[in-house]
N, C-alpha and C positions, 0 to 999 in steps of 0.2 A: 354685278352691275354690268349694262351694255351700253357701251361705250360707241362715237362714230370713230369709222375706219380714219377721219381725216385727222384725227385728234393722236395716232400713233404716229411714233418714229423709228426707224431702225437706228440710230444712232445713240452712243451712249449718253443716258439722262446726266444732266447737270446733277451733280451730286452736293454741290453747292447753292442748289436754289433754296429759296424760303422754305422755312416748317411749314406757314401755311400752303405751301404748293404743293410740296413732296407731302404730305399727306393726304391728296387729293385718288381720287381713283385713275384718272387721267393718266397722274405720273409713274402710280403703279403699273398700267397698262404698257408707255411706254418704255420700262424693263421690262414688262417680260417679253413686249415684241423684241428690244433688242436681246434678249437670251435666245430666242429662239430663232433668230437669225443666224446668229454666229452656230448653232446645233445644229436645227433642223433644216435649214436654206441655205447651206454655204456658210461661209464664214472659216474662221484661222485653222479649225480642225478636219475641215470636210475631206471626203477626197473626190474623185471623178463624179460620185452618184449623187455630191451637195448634200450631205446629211452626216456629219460626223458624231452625231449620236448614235447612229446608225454602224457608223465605222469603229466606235471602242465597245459597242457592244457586241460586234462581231469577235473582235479581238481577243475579247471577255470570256465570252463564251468556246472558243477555242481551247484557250487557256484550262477551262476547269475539266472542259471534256478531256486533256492529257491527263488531268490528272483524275478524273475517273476511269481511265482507259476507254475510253469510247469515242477517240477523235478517228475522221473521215479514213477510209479504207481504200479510197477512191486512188489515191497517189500510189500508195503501194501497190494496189495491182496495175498500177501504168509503171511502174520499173519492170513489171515480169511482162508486158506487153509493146515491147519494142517495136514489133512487126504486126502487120492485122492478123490474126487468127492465132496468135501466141498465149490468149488467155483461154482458149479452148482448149489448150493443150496440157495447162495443169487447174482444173477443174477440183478436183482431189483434194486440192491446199484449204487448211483451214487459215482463213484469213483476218479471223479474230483478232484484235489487238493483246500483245502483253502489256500488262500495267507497271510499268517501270516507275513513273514517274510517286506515284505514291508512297511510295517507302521513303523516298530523301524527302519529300514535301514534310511525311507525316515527324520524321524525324527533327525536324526544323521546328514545327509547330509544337508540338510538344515542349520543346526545349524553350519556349517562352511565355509557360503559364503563367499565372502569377501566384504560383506557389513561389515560384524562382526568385521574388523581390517582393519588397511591399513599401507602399507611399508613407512616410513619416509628415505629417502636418505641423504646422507651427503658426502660431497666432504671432504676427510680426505689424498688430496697428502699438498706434501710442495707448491706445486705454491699457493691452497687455504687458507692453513696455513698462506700465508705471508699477502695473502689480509685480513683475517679476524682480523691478528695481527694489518697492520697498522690502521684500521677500528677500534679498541680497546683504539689504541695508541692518536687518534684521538680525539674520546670521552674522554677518561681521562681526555688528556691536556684541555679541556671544561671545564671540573667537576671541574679539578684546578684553571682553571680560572673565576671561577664565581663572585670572588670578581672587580674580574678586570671588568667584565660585567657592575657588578649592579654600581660601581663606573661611568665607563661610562655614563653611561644614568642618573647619579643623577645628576652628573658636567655636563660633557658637553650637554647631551639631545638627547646623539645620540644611540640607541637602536640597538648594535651588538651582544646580546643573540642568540644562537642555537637554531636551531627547537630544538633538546633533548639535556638538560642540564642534566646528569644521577645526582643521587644521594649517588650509592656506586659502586663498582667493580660488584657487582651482578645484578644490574639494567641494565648495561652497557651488560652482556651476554644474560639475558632476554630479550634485546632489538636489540641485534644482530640476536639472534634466530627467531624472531616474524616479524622484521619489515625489517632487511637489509640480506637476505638471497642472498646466492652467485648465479649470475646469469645462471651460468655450474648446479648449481642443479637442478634450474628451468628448464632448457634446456634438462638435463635427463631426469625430471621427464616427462617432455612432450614427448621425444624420446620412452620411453618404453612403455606409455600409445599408442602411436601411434601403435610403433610396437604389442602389445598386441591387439588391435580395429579391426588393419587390417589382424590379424591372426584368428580374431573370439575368441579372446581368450574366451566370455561369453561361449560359448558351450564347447570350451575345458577343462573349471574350472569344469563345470556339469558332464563332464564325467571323470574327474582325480579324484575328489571327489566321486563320485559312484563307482568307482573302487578298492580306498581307504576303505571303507566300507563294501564293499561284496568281495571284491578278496586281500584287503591287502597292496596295492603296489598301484603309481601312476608312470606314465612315461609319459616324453613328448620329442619331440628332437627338438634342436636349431640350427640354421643352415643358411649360408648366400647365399640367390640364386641373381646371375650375375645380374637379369635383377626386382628383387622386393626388395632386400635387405635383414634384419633380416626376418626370416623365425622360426613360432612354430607352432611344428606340435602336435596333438595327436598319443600317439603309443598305442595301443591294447595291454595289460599285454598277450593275448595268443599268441603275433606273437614275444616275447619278452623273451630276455634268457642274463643270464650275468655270469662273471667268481663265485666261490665260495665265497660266503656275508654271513658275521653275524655279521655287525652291518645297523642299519637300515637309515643310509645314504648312506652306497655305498661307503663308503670313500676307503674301501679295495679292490675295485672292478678293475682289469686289461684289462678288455673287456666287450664290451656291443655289442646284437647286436639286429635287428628283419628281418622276415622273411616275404617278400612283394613278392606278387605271381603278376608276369607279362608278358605279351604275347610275344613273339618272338617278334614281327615287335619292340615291345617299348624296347628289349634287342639291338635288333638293332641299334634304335635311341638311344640310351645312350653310346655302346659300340664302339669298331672299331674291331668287331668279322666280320670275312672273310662270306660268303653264303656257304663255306663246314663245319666252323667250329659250323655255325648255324645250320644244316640240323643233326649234331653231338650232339648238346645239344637237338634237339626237340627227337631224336631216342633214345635216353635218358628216355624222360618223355613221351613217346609211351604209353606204357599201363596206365599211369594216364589219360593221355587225350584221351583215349579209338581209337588211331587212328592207322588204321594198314597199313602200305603202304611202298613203296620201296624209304625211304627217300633219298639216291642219285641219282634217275633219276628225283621223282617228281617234278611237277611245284613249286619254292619256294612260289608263294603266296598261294597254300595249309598250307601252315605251319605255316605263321604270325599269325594268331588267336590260334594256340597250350599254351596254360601257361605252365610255369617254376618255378619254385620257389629258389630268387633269398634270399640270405642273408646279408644285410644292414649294416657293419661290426663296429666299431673302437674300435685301441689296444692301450694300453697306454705304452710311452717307454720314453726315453730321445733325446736328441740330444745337440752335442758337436759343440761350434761356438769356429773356431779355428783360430785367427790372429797370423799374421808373425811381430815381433819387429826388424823394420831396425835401423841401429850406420849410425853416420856418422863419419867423420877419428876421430875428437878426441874420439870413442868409447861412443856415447852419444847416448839415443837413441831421433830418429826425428823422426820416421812416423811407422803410423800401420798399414796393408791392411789387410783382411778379406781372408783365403783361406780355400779350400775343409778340410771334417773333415780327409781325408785321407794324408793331406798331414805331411813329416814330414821333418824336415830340420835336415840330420844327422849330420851336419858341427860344429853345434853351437845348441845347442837342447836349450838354454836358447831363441832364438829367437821367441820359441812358446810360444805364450799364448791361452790359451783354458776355455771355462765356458759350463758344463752344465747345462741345462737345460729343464725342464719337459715338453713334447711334445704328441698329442695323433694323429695316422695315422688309417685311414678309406679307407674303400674299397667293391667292390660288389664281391658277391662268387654266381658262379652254383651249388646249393646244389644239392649231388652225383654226381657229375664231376669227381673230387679229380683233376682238371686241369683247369679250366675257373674264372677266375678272371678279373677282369678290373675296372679302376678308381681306382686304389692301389694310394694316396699320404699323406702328411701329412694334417691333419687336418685347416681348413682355421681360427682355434681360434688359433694366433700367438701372441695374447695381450697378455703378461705378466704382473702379475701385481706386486707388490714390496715382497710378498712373494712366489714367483716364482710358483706358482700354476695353469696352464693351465687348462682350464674349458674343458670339454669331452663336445663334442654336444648332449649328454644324460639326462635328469635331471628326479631321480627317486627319491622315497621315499618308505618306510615300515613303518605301525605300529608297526609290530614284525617279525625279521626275526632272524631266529635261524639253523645255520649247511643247511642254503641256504634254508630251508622248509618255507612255507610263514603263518602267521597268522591272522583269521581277524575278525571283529567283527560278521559278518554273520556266516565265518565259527564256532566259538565258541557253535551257538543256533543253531546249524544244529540236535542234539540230542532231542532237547526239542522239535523243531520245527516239529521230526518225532514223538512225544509222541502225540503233540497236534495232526494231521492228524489221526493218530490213533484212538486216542480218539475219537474225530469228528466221523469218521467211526463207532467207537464200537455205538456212540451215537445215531447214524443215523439208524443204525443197528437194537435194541435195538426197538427205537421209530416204523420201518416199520414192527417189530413183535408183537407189542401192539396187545393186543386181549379184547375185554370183558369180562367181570368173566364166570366163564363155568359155566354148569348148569347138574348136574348129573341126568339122567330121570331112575328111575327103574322101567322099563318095565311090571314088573310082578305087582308092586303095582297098577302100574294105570289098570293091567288088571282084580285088585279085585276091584275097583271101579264102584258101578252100580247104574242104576237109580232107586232100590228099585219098582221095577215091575212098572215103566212108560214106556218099550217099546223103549227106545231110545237105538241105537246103541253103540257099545261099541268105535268105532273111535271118534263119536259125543261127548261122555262123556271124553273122552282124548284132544278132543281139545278144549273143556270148558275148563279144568284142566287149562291145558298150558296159554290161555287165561287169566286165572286170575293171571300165575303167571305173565308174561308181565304185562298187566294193571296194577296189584294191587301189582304185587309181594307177594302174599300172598302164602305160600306156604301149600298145597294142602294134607294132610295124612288121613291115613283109618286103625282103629285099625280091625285086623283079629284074629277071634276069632280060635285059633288051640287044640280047646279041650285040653285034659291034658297037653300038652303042652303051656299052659296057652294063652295069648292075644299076640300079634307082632303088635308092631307100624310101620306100612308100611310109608312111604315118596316116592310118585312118582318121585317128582322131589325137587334139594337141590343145589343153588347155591353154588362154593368154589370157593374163592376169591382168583385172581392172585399178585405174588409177584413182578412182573417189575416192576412197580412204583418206587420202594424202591432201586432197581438195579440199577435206572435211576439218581437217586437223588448221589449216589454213584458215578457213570462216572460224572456227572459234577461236583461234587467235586476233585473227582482226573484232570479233564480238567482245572479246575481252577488253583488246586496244579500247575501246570506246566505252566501254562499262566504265574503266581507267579513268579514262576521260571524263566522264562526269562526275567523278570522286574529287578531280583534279580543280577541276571549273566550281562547282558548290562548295568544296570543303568538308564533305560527309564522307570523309577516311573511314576505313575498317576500324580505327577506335572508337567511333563518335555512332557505328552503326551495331554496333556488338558482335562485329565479324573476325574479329582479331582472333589469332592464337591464345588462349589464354596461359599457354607458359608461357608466352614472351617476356621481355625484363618490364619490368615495372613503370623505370623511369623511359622508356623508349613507348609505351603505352598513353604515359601523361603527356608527354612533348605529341605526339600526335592527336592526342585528344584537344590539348591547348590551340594546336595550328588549326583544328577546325573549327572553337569555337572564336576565332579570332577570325574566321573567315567570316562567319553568320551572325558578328557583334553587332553593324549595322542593322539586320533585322531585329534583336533584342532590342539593341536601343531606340528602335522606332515605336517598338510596342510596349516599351515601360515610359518613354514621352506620351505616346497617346494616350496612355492609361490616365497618367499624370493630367493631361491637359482636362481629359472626362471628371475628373474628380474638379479639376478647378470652374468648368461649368456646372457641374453642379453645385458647385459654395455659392457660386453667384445665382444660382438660383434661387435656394433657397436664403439668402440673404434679400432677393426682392420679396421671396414671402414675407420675410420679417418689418420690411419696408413699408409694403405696400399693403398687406393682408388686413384691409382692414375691419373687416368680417372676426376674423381670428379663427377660423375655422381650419385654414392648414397647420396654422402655427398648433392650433391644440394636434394635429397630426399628428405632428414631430418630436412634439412633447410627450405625446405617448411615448414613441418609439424609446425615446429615451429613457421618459420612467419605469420602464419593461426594465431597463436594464441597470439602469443605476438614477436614484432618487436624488441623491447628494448634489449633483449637477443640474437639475433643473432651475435653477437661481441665476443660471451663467447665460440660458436664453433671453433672459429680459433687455439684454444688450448684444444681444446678437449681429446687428446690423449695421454698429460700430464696431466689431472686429472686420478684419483682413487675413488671410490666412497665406502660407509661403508652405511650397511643397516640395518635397524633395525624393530620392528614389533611392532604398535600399537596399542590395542584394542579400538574401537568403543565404545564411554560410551553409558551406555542402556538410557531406557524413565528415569526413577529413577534419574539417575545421573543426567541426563541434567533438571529434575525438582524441583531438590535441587539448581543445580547450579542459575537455575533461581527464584528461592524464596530467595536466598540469594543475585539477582543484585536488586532483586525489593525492600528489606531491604535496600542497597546501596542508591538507588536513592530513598529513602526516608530520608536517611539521607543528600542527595546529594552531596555524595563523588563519585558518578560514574554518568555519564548522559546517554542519549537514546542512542548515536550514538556509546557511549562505550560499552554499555550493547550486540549490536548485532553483535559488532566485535568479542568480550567477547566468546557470546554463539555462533559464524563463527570458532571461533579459538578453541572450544573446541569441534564440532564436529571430529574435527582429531586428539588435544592434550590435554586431559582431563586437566593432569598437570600443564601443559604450562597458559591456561585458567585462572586457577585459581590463578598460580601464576601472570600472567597479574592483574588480579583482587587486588591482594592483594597491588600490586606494584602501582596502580590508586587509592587505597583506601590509602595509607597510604601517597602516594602525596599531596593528594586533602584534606587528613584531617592534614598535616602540613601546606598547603597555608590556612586553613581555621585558623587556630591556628595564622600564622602570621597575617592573616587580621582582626583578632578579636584582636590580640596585638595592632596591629596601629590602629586601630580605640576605641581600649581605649587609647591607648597615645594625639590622637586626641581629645577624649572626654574632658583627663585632662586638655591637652591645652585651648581648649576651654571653660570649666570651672573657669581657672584660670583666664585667658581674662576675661571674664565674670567680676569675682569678682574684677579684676583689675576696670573694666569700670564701677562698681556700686561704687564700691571706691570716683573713681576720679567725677562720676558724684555727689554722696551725698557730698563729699569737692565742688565742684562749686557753687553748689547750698547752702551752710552753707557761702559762701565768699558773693554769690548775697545777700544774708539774710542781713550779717554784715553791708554788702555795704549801702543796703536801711537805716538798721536804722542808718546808721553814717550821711546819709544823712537826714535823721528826724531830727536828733539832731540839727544837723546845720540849717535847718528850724527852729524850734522851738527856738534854740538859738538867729536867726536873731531878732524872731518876741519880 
């Protein structure tokens, strides 16, 4: 839309005005003139030239060329150019850059993939709340009733024990945590993983992360397109500009924007801008697109291929949802409708009820128009979530941002980094003037040098001399006798030995100094780079591996928060799909995604839109961890309190939650070593039993056998008496 010039302002829009206003094109327009004042014309960041978009792109751009090796060469050859005509004089010098700065960069980046840590989710609204409680309540009454169980099955024979009979209130969350997780998390987790795959997200991590490091800042934008769904893009820190920040989330931030340069015909397919008021923006960008021509008669398809540079806008403001309270006669009230924010019922002012809340509007600007806009609405993130915080389609981060200036670990060793080039140079220098030791020839000596009347020439006898100093190096003298002036020891020739060696030893000392130096200032010590001795002692290896990444914990941490924050714009994205889709056409998207992967869940999206989700960040245990963890299940299962099939659940669940892991562990070892404890009970109560048994039946059998004894001799007697 074209808008009149008098209808802008440079000053900040009323962020407070009506819905119906701030949705107008108008109000659009006067953001983005004030964005582009404060950038492009002056404003808090400009410097001398009024363009401080101008000035952090410069800055930008410095930055990545250090660390491509390919920054300006111009300064170092004005150190070897003191004087005029001194750079004629080492012509020779290759003045290439070395690429220092990439090795510590790439070191740093690396060290914050996200292999390193991973986002655990947690549904934390009341609908999950109530499931996980009755799921608690469920268990308990178990745990309670375990007498009733084992009773059971001892009388009657009939075995109605639970898969998990817990053993405390703590075993019971343990085991909610691990084994009965809610099927809306699992369904997230698969949704963001989806949407992260199918944005590329691996390439985007690589360059939010490298940006982070050499230039300070990451940014990406979220976003939902009609016909793909969630949408993450990468945004370019140089085409990227935001209100005034100093704190390094952006939390204070009222505008974000970036600046994508695009052809007429694609302003066309985006806008509903007329062919006059096209032919208006291209005569505009005349002399950038170097095209001269009588833009209202020419043919318009001369002009489709013309670029513009278009500004990517969203403002953060409120917005007022304002219901009408109907009475019915006895003055009660019965119904509420939804009406405009403008509307006001003078009659009865109690009939209004009204709530704001936090809203952010986007839109496209013709940068230098000061009148072409289009696509002004509110922003398509409508999900609220319970503390009313609408998420901006922007998601940035800073190591250091201080009064909006950015800082970064590149930039820091930008000083040392021009010591060492220097250096290098001076060294280089240095080394391509090397000379052999000189040799002083006094001419006149070698001309008193003779062959003592053999006849031979006196050149002849000079280049014997020389001859033997070469060969032999012996050096060659002739005392001349000067009458009263007594004897002169003549020396034709006397080598004097050069001092560069010594000069040389000196620059790589000082090259070294600052190599030092920037191990010092980053924290990329010989441990953390793989330069170490490897006999050194062990524990002298850890503590300087530990002090470097304690040096570089700030940059992790920044990039496991941003990661963190990308994941939670995207829940609310797709939670407005759920909302508002009412087509159903994404939502079948998503439900693919998931029935791909697991069917069982698909029942937990129907209420997708009344969940909330809560995030949190887990580090990835190293090799160390996980080879403690497992020298401790193989102890385990030689006591056999844990078996094989526990053990690789065990070491499955502590690749993601170290804690958890272990706590599982503990909870299986002290199960399995109280069932061992009761079954070594009853099978001594069984021992006794049957010991006593025993003793009983050796009893009664020595009494049987003592009564057959009696028996026989009574019967003796009786024979013997007969006879």
């Amino acid at each position: 839309m074209m808008l009149n010039n008098n209808t802008t302002t440079n000053t900040i829009p009323d962020p407070l005005a009506p819905d119906h206003i701030k949705v107008k094109d108008a109000f659009g327009l006067s953001v983005a003139v004030h964005i582009a004042s404060e950038w492009f014309n002056g404003g808090f960041v400009s410097s001398n030239n009024g363009n401080g978009f101008q000035d952090r792109n410069k800055k930008i751009q410095e930055l990545r060329a250090y660390y491509r090796g390919t920054q300006n060469i111009d300064k170092y050859k004005k150190w070897f150019a003191k004087n005029s005509g001194d750079l004629a004089m080492v012509e020779n010098m290759d003045f290439r850059n070395i690429n220092f700065a990439e090795k510590f960069c790439n070191i740093v980046i690396n060290g914050i993939q996200d292999d390193f840590y991973r986002l655990d989710i947690r549904s934390i609204d009341r609908l999950s709340a109530d499931e996980k409680r009755k799921k608690f309540i469920e268990h308990k009454t178990n745990q309670m009733s375990k007498e009733f169980f084992e009773n059971a099955k001892n009388e009657l024979g009939i075995d109605m024990t639970p898969e998990f009979m817990p053993e405390s209130d703590e075993e019971i969350l343990l085991y909610q945590e691990i084994k009965e997780r809610p099927a809306i998390e699992i369904a997230e987790e698969i949704n963001i993983d989806f949407v992260k795959k199918s944005s590329r997200w691996e390439n985007i991590k690589y360059e939010v992360d490298r940006d982070l490091v050499t230039v300070g800042l990451n940014v990406i934008r979220c976003w939902i397109d009609i016909n793909d769904g969630v949408q993450v893009e990468y945004i370019d820190p140089e085409k990227f500009g935001h209100s005034y920040c100093n704190k390094n989330d952006f939390s204070d931030v009222y505008y974000y924007f970036y600046i994508e340069t695009l052809t007429i015909n694609e302003v066309k397919r985006e806008s509903n801008f007329t062919d006059i008021q096209l032919r208006d923006i291209a005569s505009k960008y005349a002399t950038q697109n170097k095209v001269y021509i009588d833009f209202d008669s020419c043919d318009f398809k001369d002009l489709l291929g013309m670029k513009v540079d278009v500004m990517r806008y969203s403002y953060k403001s409120s917005k007022e949802i304002v219901f009408k309270k109907s009475y019915n006669d006895k003055k009660e009230p019965w119904k509420v409708s939804q009406r405009d924010s403008s509307w006001e019922n003078k009659g009865n002012p109690n009939t209004k009820i009204s709530k704001v809340l936090d809203t952010w509007y986007e839109g496209n600007y013709i940068i230098g128009s000061q009148q072409y806009i289009y696509g002004w609405k509110e922003c398509e993130n409508l999900a609220k979530d319970q503390m009313n915080k609408a998420l901006p389609p922007f998601v940035c981060r800073a190591t250091n941002i201080y009064k909006n200036e950015l800082q970064s670990f590149l930039g820091n060793i930008i000083p040392l980094l021009d010591q060492l080039q220097y250096q290098s140079l001076k060294i280089q220098h240095l080394y391509r003037e090397l000379k052999p030791d000189l040799i002083q020839i006094d001419v006149d000596s070698l001309a008193d040098l003779t062959d003592e009347g053999k006849g031979e020439k006196k050149s002849e006898i000079w280049q014997t001399a020389l001859s033997i100093l070469d060969v032999k190096g012996v050096i060659v003298t002739k005392r001349v006798d000067m009458g009263e002036m007594g004897i002169k020891e003549g020396s034709p020739a006397r080598p004097i030995p050069q001092q560069q060696g010594s000069a040389l030893a000196q620059l790589l000392n000082v090259f070294a100094m600052y190599y030092n130096q920037i191990r010092e200032v980053t924290g990329v010590n010989p441990a953390r780079d793989g330069s170490l001795n490897p006999n050194s002692l062990v524990g002298v290896n850890q503590m300087m591996l530990l002090a470097s990444n304690t040096a570089t914990k700030h940059i992790v941490d920044t990039a496991t928060m941003f990661d963190k924050k990308v994941c939670e714009t995207i829940s609310s994205r797709i939670k407005t799909i759920y909302m508002f889709d009412d087509e159903g056409r994404l939502k079948k998207l998503y439900e693919s995604a998931i029935g791909t992967q697991n069917v069982n869940i698909l029942d937990a999206l129907k209420n997708r839109h009344l969940h909330e989700f809560g995030y949190s960040v887990e580090m990835v245990p190293d090799k160390e961890m996980l080879n403690e963890l497992k020298q401790d299940l193989s102890l385990a299962i030689q006591e056999q309190t844990v078996d094989l099939s526990e053990k690789y659940q065990i070491l499955e669940l502590a690749k993601n939650n170290y804690k958890k892991a272990y706590e599982y562990m503990r909870f299986i070892r002290n199960r399995r070593q109280k069932q061992k404890m009761e079954e070594n009970q009853a099978n001594m109560q069984m021992q006794t039993q049957g010991n006593i048994q025993s003793a009983q039946a050796a009893a009664e059998a020595e009494s049987q056998a003592y009564q057959q004894k009696k028996m026989i001799d009574l019967d003796f007697e009786k024979q013997m008496a007969q006879i």
